[in-house]
C-alpha positions as a printed Julia matrix, in Angstrom:
705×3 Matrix{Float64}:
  41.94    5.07   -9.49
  41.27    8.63  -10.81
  37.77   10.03   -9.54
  35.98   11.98  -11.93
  35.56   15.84  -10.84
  32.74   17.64  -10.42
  32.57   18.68  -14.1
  32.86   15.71  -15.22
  29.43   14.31  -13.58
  26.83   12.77  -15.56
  23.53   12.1   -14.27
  22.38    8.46  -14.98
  19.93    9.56  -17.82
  22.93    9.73  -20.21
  22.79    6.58  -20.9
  20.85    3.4   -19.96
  22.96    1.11  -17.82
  22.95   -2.53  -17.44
  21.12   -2.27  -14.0
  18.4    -0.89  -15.61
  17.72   -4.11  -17.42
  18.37   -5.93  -14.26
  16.01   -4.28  -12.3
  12.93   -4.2   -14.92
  13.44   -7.94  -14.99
  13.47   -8.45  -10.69
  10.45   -6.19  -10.49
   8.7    -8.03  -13.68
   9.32  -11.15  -11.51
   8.25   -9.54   -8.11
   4.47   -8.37   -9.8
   4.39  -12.26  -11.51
   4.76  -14.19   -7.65
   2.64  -11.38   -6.44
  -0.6   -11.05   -8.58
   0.03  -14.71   -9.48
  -0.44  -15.62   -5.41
  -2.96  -13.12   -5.12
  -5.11  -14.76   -7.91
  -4.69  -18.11   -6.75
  -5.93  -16.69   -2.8
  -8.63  -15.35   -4.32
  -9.55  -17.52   -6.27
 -10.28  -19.89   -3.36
 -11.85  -16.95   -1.18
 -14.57  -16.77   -4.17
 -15.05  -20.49   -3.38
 -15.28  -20.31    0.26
 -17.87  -17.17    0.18
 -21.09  -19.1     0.37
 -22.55  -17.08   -2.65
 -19.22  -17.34   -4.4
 -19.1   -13.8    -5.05
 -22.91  -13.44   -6.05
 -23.49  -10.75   -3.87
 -22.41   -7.34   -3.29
 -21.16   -7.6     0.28
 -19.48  -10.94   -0.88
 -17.46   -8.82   -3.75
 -16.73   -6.24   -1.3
 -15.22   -8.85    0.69
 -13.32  -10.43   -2.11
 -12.03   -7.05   -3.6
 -10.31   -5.99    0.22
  -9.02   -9.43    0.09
  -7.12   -9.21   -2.91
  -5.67   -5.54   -1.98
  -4.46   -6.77    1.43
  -3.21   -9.78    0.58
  -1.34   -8.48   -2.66
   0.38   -6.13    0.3
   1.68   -8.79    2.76
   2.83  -10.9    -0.27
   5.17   -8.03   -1.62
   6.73   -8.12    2.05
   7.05  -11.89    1.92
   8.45  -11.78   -1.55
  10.79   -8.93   -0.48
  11.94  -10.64    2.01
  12.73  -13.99    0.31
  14.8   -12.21   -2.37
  17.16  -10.66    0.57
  17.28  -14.54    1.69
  18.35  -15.55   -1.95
  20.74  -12.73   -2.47
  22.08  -13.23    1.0
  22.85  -17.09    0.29
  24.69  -16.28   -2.92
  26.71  -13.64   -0.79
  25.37  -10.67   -1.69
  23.58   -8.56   -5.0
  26.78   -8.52   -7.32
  25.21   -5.25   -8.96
  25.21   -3.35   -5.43
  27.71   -0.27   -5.3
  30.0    -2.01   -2.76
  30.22   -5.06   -4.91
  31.31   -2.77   -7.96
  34.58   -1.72   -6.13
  37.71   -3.34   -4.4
  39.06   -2.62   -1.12
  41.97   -1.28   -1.34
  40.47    0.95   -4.61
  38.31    2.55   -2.29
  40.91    3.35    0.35
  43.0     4.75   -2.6
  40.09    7.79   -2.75
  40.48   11.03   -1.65
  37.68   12.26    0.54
  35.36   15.74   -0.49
  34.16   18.61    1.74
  31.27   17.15    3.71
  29.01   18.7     5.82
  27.05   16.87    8.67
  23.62   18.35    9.08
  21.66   17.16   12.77
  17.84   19.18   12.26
  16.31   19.51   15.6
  12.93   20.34   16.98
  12.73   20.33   20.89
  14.95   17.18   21.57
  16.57   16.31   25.11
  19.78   18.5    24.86
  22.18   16.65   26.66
  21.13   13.14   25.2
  21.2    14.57   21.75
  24.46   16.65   21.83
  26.05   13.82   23.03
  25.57   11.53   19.91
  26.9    14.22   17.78
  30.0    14.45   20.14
  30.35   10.79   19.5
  30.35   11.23   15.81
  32.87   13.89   16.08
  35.65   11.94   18.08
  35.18    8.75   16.22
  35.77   11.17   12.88
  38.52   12.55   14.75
  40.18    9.16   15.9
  39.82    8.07   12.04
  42.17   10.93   11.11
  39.77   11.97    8.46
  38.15   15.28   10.79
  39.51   17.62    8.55
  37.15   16.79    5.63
  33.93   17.16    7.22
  31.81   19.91    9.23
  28.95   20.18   11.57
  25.64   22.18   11.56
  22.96   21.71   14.18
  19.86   23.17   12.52
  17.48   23.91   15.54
  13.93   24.46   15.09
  13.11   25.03   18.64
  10.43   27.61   19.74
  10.52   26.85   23.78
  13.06   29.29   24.97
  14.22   27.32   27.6
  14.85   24.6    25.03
  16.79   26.93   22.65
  19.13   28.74   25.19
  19.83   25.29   26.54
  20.98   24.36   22.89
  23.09   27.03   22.37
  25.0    26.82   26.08
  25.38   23.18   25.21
  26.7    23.97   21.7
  28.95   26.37   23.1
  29.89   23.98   26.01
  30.93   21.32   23.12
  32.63   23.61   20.84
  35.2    24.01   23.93
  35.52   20.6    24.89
  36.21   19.31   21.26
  38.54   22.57   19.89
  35.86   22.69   17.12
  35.91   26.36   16.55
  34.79   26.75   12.75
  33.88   23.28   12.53
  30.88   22.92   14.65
  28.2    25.32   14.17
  24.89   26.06   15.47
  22.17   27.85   14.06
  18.61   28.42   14.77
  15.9    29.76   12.13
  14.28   32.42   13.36
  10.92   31.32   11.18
  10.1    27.49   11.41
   9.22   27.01    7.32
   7.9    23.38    5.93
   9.48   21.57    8.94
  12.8    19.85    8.68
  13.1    20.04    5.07
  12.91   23.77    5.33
  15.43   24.1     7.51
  18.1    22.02    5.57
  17.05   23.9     2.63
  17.21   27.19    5.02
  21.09   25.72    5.34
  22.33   25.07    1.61
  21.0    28.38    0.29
  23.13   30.41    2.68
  26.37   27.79    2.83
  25.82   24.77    0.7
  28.06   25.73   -2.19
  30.85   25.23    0.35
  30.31   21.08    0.13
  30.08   18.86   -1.89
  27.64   16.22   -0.41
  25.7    16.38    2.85
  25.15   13.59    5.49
  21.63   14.18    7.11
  21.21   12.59   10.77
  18.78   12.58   12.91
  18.84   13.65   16.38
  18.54    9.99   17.31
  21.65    9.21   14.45
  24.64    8.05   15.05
  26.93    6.44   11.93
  30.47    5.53   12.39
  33.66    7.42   10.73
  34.47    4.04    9.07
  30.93    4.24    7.12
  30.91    7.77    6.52
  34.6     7.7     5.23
  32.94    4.36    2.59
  29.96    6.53    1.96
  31.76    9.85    0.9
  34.5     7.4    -1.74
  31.34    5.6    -2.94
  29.94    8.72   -3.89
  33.36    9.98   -5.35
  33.62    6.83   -7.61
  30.15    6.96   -8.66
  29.3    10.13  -10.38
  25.66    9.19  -10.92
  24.33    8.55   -7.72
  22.86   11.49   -5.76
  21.92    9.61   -3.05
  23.39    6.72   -0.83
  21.15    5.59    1.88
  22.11    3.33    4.61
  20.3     0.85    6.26
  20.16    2.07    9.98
  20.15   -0.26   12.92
  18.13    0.7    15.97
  20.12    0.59   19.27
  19.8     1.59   23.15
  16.43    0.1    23.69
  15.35    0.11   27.17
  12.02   -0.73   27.68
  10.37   -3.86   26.64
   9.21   -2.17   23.54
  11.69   -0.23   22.59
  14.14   -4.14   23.07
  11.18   -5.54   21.03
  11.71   -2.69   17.93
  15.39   -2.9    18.77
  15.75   -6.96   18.22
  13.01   -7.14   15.32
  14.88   -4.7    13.38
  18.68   -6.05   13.8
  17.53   -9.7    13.14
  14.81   -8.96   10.09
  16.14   -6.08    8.38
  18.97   -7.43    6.62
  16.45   -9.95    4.72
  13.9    -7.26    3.86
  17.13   -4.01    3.46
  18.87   -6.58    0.84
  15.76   -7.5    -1.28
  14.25   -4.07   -1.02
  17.45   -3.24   -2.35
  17.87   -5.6    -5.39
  14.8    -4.73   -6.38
  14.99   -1.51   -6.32
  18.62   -0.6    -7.65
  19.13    2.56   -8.36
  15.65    3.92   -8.0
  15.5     3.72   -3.81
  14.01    5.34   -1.78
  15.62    8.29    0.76
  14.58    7.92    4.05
  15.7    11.27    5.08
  18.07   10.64    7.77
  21.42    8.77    8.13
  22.62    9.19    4.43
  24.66   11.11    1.8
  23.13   13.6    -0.66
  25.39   14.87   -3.83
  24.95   18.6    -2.68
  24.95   20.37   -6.38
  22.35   18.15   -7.98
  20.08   18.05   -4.82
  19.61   22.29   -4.56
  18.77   22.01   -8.15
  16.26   19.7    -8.22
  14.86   18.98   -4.66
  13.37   21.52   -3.71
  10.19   21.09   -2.35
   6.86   23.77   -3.25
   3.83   23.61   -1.61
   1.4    21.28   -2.93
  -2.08   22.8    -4.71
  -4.31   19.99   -4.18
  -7.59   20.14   -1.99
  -7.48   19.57    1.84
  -4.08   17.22    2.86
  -3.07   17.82   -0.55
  -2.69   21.03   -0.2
   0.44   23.46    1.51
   3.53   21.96    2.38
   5.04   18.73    1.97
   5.58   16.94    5.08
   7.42   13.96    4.7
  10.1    14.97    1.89
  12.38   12.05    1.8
  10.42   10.22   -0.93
   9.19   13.06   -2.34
  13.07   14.51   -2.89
  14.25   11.0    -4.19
  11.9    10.83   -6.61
  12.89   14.26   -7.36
  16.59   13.11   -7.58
  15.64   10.01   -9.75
  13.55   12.71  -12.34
  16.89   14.83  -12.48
  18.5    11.48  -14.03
  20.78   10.9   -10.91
  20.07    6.81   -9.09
  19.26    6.47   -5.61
  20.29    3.28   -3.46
  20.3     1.66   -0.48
  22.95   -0.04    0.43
  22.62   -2.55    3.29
  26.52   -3.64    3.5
  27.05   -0.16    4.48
  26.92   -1.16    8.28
  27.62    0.73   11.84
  24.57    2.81   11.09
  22.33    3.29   14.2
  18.7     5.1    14.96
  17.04    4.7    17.84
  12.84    3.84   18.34
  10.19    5.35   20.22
  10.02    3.9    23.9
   6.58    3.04   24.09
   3.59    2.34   22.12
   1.73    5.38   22.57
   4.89    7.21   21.74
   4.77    5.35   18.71
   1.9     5.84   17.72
   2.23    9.98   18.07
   4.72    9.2    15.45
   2.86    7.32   13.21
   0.22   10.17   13.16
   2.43   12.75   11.99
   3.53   10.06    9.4
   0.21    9.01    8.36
  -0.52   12.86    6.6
   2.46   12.99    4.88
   2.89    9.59    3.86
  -1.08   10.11    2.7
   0.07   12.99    0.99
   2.51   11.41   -0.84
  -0.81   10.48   -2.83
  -1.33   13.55   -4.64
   2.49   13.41   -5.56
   2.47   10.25   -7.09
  -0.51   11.01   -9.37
  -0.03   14.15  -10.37
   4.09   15.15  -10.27
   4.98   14.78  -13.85
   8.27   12.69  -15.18
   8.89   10.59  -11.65
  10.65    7.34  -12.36
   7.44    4.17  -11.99
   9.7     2.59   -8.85
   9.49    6.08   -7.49
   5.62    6.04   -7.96
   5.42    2.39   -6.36
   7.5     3.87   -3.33
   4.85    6.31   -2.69
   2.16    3.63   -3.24
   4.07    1.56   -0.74
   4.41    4.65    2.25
   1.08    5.09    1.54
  -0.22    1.77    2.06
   1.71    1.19    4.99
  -1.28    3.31    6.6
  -4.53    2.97    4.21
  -3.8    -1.27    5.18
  -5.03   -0.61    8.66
  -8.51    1.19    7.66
  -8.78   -1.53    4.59
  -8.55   -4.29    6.76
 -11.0    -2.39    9.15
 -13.54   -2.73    6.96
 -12.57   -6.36    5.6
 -13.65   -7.23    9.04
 -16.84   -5.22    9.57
 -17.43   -6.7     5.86
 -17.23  -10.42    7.49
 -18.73   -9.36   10.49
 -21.87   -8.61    8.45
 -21.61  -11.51    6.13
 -21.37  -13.63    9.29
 -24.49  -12.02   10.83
 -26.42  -12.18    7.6
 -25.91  -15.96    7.2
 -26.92  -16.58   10.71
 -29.82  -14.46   11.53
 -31.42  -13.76    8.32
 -33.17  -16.52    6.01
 -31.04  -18.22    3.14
 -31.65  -16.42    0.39
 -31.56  -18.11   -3.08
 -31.59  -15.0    -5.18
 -29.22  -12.57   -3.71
 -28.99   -8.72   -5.01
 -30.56   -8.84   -8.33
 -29.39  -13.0    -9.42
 -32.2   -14.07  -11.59
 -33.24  -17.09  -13.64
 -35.23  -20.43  -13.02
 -32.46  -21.97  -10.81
 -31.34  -20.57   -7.47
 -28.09  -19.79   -6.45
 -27.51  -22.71   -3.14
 -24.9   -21.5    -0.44
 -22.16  -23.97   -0.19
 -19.28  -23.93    2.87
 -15.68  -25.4     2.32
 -13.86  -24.98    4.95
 -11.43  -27.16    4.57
 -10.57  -24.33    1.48
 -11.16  -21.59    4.05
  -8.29  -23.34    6.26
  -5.78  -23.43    3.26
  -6.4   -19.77    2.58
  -5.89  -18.99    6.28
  -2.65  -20.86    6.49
  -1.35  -19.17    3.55
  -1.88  -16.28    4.9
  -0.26  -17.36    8.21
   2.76  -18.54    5.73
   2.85  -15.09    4.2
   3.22  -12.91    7.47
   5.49  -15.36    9.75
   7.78  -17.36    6.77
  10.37  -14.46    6.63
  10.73  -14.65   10.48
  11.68  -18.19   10.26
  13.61  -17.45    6.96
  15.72  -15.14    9.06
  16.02  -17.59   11.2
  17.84  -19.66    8.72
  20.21  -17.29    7.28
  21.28  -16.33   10.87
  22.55  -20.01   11.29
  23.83  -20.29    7.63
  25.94  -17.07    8.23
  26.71  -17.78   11.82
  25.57  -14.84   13.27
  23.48  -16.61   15.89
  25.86  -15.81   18.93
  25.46  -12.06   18.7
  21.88  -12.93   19.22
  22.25  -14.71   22.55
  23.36  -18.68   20.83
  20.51  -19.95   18.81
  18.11  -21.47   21.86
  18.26  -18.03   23.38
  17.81  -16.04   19.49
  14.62  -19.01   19.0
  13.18  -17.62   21.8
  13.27  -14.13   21.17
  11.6   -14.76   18.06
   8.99  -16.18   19.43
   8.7   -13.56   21.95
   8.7   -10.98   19.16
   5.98  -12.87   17.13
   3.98  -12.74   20.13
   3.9    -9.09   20.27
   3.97   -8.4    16.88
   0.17   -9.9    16.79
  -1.03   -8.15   20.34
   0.52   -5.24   18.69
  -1.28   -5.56   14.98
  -5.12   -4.86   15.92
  -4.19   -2.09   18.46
  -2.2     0.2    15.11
  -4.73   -1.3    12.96
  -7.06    0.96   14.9
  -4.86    3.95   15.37
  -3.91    3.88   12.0
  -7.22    4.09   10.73
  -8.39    6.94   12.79
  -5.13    8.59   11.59
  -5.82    7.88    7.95
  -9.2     9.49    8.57
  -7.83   12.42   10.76
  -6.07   13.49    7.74
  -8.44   12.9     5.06
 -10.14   15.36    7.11
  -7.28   17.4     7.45
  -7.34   17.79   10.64
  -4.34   19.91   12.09
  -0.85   18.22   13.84
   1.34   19.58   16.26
   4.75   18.72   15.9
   6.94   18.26   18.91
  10.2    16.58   20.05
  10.27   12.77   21.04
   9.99   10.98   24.21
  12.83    8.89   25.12
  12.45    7.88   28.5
   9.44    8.26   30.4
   6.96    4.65   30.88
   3.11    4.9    30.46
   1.45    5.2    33.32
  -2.09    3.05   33.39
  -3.67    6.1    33.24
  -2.61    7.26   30.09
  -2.78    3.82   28.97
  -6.65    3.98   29.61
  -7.62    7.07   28.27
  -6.01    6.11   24.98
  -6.58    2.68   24.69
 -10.23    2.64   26.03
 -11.96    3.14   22.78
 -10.58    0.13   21.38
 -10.88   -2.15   24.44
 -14.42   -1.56   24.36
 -14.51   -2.22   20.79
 -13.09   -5.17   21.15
 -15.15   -6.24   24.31
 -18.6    -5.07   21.98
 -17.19   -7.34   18.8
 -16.25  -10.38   21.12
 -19.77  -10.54   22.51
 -21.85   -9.74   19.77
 -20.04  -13.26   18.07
 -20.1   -15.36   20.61
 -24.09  -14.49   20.57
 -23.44  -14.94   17.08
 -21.86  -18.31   16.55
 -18.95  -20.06   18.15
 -16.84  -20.7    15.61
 -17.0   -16.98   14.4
 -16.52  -15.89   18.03
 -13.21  -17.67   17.96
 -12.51  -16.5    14.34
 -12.79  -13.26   15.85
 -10.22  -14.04   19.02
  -6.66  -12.94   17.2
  -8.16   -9.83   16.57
 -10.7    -8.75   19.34
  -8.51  -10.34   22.52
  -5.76   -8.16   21.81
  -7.99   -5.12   22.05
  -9.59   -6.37   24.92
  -5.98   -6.62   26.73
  -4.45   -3.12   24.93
  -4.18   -1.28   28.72
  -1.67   -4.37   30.06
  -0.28   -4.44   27.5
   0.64   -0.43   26.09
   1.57   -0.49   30.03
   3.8    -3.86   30.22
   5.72   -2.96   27.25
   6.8     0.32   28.5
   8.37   -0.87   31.08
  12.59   -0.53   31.56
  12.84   -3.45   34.41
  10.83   -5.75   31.85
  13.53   -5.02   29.11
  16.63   -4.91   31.06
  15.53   -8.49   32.44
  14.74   -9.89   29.52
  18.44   -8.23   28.7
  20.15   -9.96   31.79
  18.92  -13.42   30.26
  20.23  -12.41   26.88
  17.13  -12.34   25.14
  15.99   -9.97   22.49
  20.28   -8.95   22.57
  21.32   -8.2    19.22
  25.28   -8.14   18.54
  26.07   -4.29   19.02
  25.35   -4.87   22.74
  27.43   -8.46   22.55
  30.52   -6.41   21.08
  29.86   -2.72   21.3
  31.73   -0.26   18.65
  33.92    2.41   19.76
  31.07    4.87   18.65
  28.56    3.37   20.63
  30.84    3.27   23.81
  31.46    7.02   23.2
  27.89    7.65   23.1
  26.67    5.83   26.05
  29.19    7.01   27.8
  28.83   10.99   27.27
  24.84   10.42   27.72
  25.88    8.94   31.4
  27.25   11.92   32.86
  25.74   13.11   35.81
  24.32   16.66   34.33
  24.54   19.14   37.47
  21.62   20.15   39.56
  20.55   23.29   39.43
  17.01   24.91   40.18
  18.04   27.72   37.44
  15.96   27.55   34.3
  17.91   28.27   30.8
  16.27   31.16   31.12
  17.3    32.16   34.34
  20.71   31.18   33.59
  20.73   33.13   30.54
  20.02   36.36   32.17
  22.51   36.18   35.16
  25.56   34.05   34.11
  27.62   36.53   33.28
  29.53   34.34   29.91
  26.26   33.0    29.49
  24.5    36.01   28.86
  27.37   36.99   26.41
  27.0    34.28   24.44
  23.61   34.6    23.78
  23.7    38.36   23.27
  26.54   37.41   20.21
  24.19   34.75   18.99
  21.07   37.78   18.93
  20.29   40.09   16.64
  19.03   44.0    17.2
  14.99   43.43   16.98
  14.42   47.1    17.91
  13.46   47.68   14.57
  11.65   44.32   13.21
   9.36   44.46   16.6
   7.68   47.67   18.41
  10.15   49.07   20.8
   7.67   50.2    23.11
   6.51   46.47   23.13
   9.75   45.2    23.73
  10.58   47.85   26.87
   7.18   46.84   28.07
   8.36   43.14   28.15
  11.68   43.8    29.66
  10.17   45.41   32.27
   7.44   42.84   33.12
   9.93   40.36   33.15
  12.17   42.51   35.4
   9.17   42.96   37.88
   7.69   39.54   38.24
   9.92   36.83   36.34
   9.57   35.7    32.58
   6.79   33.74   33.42
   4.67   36.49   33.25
   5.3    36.82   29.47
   4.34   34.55   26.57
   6.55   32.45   25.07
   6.42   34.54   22.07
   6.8    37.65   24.1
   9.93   35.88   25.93
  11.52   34.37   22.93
  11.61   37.91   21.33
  13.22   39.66   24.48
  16.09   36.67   24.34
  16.67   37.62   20.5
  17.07   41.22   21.22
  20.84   42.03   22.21
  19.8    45.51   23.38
  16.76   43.57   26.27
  19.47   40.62   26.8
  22.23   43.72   28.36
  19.49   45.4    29.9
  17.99   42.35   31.52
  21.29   41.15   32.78
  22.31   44.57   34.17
  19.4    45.5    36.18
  18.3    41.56   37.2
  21.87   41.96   39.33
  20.43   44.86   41.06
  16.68   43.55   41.6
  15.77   43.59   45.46
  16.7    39.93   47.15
  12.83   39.77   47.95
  12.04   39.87   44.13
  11.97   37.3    41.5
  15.51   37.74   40.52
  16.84   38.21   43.94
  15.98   34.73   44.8
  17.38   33.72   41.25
  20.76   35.24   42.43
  20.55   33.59   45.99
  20.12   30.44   44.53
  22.73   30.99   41.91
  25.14   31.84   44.62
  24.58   28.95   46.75
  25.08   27.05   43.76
  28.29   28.66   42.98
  29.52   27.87   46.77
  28.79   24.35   46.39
């Protein structure tokens, strides 16, 4: 099959394709169940309110109703089109579906770069994955097409110089010369985004598309091989996003994350998908970019707005596929584009971190949606959607302070027969149905926990339910996970809304690297989870004081806050997951039949790393090949920074160590070529009482070892 050439691309506004049609009438269908549901729940709230609505409070109440429950129902509905497309084999307007085979096998592959951004990761760990990518590209026999860039953003010099020996180190290993590259920006610029973009102005007319991973990523050489012919045969996409997996969980959490997003996702990835076509969403990691198309049109300015609206752009995945979608090129996600892996947070706390960095720029995705002229409407509802996926937990916040004070009112203050302003000769009576009020509850309870079981179903139906442990083990596990899941709700429902508020107020974030190993201690577990265990505590006994049944209306939500130290603690824990492992529970099939990809990885992350007592930093300034290779990756600084400042610091650092310099002071000596010589050639003549002298006695017995 002849692929068109790169003058020969279209975007998709040239003409309005079928799935166009398709789509308008799937989303048409998807706002009829919702607002159609939503009516019909609130309509029977306004019943059960004992005013019906005549008051203000009782409105209030009604009105966060509707906008919550409208929310959970677009995830239910979601997920019950995956089910639907899933039983009749699959969305027959999905790229895949479009070709053959053996017509995509037929394609010849394009230049290809692999872009890894990092920001303070664990070296080893993270070098590692890309090594993994490399050999499986390599054992493919499809190497030649592709290149590597590690973008660091790093601003610890031990972290950096630790980078670049490790680059240098793989380089070697895998005969990558001019294939693997490393570069770090001397200026960290509007975050990750800034340094990709940092990347294609300098080099990205060499490639035709980009793969973006993570420092977590991994993807397979089968998928990006699929991914690059896709993108070959279909002129009009920009973007092709997988659906990643998340893998190596260790901790109870982390297995928790791990299992809940194997066994779910494909339901919610497949009907997210049909509904959205070819107006997805980019979730900025772990997918293909047409190169050309996405320097012309995605580049990202600093918003204008007041407060969080204002500067740059934090989270830039949506923002630069609704960018792509404006330009007239389609966005999609394809979920049958498998062996696609991420990997989650350990903890809860660490967790949350993230959440707080994505909280502002999901929150500023806001200002975007409103004001960025020409975005495509599913582009607008994507932002809508990122953004509710944090204003929920401050919304149903104050649903529940809302009842709280209803509650209160109806028991402590007099009935009152003409409530906030109702006039007239007749009163307005209070009525209670509660047998209403425990239909509304249950379909609730059917909208949150339905998909679960509907995944459930489809794992039988497609026979998947021995990579999950055989189905009494995979039953199990789901129940485990629903378990969790509500523990888990009230504690982010809490932390999301002082995050929502934190950046409303624009309060400043640091951004750092993520943990991947260490537990939380109790501790830690008390000084963050504190607040809301007394909270919880406080609500509890002010209902029971209140009224019984309200007290144990209140249980789901308060007892989880009550037990948020155990439990952030509990779930932390590595023996708790790996046990749960050894039973084969919360197993998902990558760890039943691991890929060849996966194997590599593991495997390169399991190498014993040697012990030293040398920092980078120390090694950078006395190994002789180290020090060369960090002089070649410096620049000459004597004239960008004071020389008299940078002699001063060279000679400081000489005296006493580098720990009597800043890290700003530091990372500008290790940039200089000129202070890299000098400090290597005089630290191998300090005095063995000095600072260095014990550097080179240690270095020695190292070396005789």
């Amino acid at each position: 099959m002849a692929v068109m050439s790169d003058l020969c691309e279209a975007p998709a506004a040239a003409g309005f394709t079928r799935w166009r049609l398709v789509a308008a009438f799937r989303r048409a269908l998807l706002i009829v169940f919702v607002f159609g549901q939503t009516l019909v729940a609130c309509y029977y709230l306004l019943w059960v309110l004992p005013y019906h609505g005549g008051t203000w409070l009782e409105l209030a109440i009604l009105g966060l109703f509707a906008v919550l429950y409208a929310w959970i129902a677009v995830g239910f509905w979601v997920a019950a089109f995956g089910f639907l497309f899933r039983l009749m084999g699959g969305d027959r307007y999905s790229l895949l579906r479009r070709h053959r085979d053996r017509d995509l096998q037929s394609v010849p592959l394009a230049r290809t770069a692999i872009v890894m951004p990092v920001y303070h990761e664990p070296v080893h760990w993270t070098f590692s994955g890309l090594k993994a990518v490399y050999r499986d590209l390599e054992r493919s026999g499809h190497l030649e097409h592709f290149e590597f860039f590690i973008l660091s953003d790093s601003r610890e010099p031990d972290t950096w110089l630790a980078e670049q020996a490790a680059w240098h180190e793989l380089v070697r290993e895998l005969g990558a010369e001019g294939r693997l590259f490393y570069r770090r920006r001397p200026v960290n610029l509007n975050y990750k985004s800034g340094n990709v973009a940092d990347l294609l102005r300098r080099w990205g007319r060499r490639y035709k598309y980009m793969v973006v991973l993570d420092a977590d990523s991994l993807i397979s050489a089968r998928t990006l091989v699929k991914m690059v012919r896709l993108m070959e045969l279909e002129p009009r996409v920009g973007i092709l996003q997988t659906n990643p997996n998340i893998i190596n969980g260790q901790s109870l959490f982390a297995r928790l994350q791990q299992f809940a997003n194997r066994f779910y996702s494909p339901l919610f990835a497949t009907g997210l998908a049909a509904i959205q076509m070819g107006d997805a969403a980019f979730w900025g990691h772990n997918a293909i970019l047409r190169v050309r198309p996405f320097m012309r049109h995605c580049g990202l300015r600093k918003l204008r707005g007041p407060g969080i609206f204002g500067g740059p752009i934090m989270s830039h995945d949506f923002v630069e596929a609704a960018y792509m979608g404006r330009a007239g090129y389609e966005v999609w996600l394809e979920p049958g584009l498998g062996e696609s892996f991420e990997e989650s947070p350990p903890t809860l706390s660490d967790e949350l971190v993230r959440d707080n960095r994505w909280a502002k720029g999901n929150l500023q995705h806001l200002w975007i949606m409103l004001t960025a002229p020409g975005l495509r409407f599913a582009h607008r509802m994507a932002f809508l959607n990122g953004v509710m996926a944090y204003v929920a937990s401050p919304l149903w916040l104050l649903f529940l302070i809302c009842t709280t004070i209803e509650a209160a009112r109806m028991t402590l203050a007099p009935i009152d027969y003409f409530p906030d302003g109702h006039q007239g000769l007749f009163p307005l009576w209070p009525e209670w149905r509660p047998e209403w009020a425990l239909a509304l509850a249950l379909s609730t309870v059917v909208l949150l926990f339905l998909p679960k079981i509907l995944a459930l179903v489809d794992a039988i139906f497609h026979r998947l339910v021995k990579g999950f442990g055989g189905l009494g083990r995979l039953t199990v596990s789901v129940l485990i996970e629903i378990a969790v899941s509500v523990l888990l709700a009230p504690l982010r429902m809490l932390a999301h809304s002082r995050f929502v508020l934190a950046a409303l107020f624009n309060v400043s974030l640091k951004w750092a690297g993520q943990n991947r190993t260490e537990e939380t201690t109790w501790s830690e577990a008390l000084r963050t989870q504190l607040p809301g265990m007394m909270i919880g505590i406080g609500w509890s006994a002010f209902a029971w004081s209140l009224d019984r049944l309200f007290f144990l209306w209140s249980l789901p939500v308060a007892l989880p806050l009550v037990l948020a130290v155990p439990t952030s603690v509990l779930l932390s824990r590595v023996s708790i997951g790996r046990s749960l492992k050894a039973r084969h529970l919360l197993v998902i099939p990558e760890e039943q039949a691991p890929l060849a990809i996966l194997e590599d990885a593991r495997a390169a992350r399991a190498q014993p790393q040697p012990c030293t007592g040398l920092r980078p930093v120390d090694r950078a300034v006395l190994i002789p090949d180290l020090n060369r290779l960090h002089w070649s990756l410096a620049r000459d600084h004597r004239k960008a920074v004071r020389e008299d400042n940078l002699k001063a610091a060279v000679t400081r650092c000489l005296k006493s160590g580098p720990d009597t310099l800043s890290a700003s002071e530091l990372s500008q000596v290790l940039q200089d070529q000129s202070s890299l010589a000098e400090l290597h050639r005089k630290a191998w003549c300090a005095p063995p009482s000095g600072y260095w002298g014990r550097r080179i006695q240690r270095l020695t017995r190292e070396n005789d070892s």
